[in-house]
Rosetta silent file (secondary structure, phi, psi, omega in degrees, C-alpha in Angstrom):
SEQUENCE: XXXXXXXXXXXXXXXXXXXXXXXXXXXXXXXXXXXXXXXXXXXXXXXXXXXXXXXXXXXXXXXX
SCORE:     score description
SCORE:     0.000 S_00000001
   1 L     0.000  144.142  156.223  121.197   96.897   86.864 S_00000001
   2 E  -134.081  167.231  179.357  122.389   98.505   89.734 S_00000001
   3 E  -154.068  138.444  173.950  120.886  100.932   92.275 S_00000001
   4 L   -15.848  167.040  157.686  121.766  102.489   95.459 S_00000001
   5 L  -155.223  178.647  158.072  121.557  100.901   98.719 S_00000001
   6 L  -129.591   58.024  179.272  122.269  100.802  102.533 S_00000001
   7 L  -112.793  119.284 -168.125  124.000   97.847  102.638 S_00000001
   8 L   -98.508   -2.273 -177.333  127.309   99.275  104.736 S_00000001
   9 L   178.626 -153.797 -177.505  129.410   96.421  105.617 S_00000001
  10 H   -61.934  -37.439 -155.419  129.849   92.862  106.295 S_00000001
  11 H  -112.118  -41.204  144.720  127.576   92.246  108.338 S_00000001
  12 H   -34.307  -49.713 -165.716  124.896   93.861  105.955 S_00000001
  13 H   -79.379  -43.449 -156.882  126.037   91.560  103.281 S_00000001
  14 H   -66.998  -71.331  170.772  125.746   89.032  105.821 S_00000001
  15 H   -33.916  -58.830 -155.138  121.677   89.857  106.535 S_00000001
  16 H  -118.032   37.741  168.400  120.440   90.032  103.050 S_00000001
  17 H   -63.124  -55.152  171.206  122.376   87.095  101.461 S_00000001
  18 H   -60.046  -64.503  156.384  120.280   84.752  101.855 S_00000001
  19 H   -69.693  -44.550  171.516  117.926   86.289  100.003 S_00000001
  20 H   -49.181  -61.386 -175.676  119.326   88.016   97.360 S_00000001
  21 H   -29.633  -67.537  166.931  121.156   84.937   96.750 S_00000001
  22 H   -39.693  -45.027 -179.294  117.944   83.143   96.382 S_00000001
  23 H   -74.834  -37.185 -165.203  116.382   86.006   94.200 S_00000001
  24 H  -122.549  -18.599  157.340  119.615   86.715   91.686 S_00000001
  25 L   119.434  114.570  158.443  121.533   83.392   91.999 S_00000001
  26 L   -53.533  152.801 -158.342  124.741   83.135   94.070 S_00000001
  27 L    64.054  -14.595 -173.270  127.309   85.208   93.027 S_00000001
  28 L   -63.906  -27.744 -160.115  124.902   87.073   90.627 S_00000001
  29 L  -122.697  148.136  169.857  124.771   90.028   93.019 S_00000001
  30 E  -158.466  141.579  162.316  127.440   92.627   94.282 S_00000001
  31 E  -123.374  112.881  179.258  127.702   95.606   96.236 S_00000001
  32 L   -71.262  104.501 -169.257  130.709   98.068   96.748 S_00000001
  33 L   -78.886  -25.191  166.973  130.683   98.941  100.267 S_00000001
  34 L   -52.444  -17.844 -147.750  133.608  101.109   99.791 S_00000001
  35 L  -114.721  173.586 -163.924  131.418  104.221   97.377 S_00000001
  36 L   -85.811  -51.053 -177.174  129.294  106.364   99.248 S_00000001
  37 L   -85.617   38.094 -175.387  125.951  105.240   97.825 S_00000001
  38 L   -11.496   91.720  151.518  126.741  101.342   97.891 S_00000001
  39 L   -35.712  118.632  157.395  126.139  100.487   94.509 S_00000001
  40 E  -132.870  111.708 -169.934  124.151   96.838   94.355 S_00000001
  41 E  -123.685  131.666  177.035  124.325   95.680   91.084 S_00000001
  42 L  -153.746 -169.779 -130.797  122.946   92.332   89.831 S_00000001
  43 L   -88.744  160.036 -157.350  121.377   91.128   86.425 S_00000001
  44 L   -87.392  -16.013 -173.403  118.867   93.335   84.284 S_00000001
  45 L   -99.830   11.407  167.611  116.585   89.731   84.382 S_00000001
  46 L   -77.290  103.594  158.926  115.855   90.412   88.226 S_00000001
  47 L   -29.388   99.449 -154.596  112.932   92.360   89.261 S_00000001
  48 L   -81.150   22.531  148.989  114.334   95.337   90.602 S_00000001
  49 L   -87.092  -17.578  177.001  110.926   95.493   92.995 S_00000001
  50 H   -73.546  -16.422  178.252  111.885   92.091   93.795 S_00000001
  51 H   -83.454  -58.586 -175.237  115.466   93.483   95.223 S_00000001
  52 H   -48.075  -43.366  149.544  113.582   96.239   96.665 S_00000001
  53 H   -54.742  -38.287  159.603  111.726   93.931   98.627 S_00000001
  54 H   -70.624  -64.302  172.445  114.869   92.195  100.432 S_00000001
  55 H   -20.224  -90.798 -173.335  116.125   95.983  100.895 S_00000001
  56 H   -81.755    2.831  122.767  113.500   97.126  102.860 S_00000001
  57 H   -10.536  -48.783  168.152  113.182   94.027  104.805 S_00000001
  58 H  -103.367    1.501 -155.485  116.226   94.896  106.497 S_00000001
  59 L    74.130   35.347 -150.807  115.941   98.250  106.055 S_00000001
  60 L  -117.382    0.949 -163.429  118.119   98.583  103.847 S_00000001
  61 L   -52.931 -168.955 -104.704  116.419  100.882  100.809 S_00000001
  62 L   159.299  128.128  171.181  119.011  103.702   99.731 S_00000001
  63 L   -62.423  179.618  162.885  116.962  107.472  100.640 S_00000001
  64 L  -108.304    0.000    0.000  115.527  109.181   97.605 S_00000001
């Protein structure tokens, strides 16, 4: 699955690591930081409210 985000750089990736890791598995998760809408895409058996939940933790949800 992937979905939008606001994770913008290194030091984003850096913030919500920890969790995500924990929630989708290291390595399981990626985001292109490069695209406008930074694409975070990780597996279809993750609860994408459970991602949504590290997101806006940091603040990190994508607008609608």
């Amino acid at each position: 699955m992937t979905i939008d985000s606001k994770i913008n750089c290194g030091g984003c990736i850096a913030k919500v690591q920890g969790d995500l890791d924990a929630l989708c598995g290291s390595g399981n998760w990626s985001v292109d930081t490069t695209v406008a809408n930074k694409p975070l895409t990780f597996s279809d058996d993750v609860d994408v409210d459970d991602v949504l939940d590290v997101l806006e933790k940091y603040n990190m949800v994508a607008d609608e």
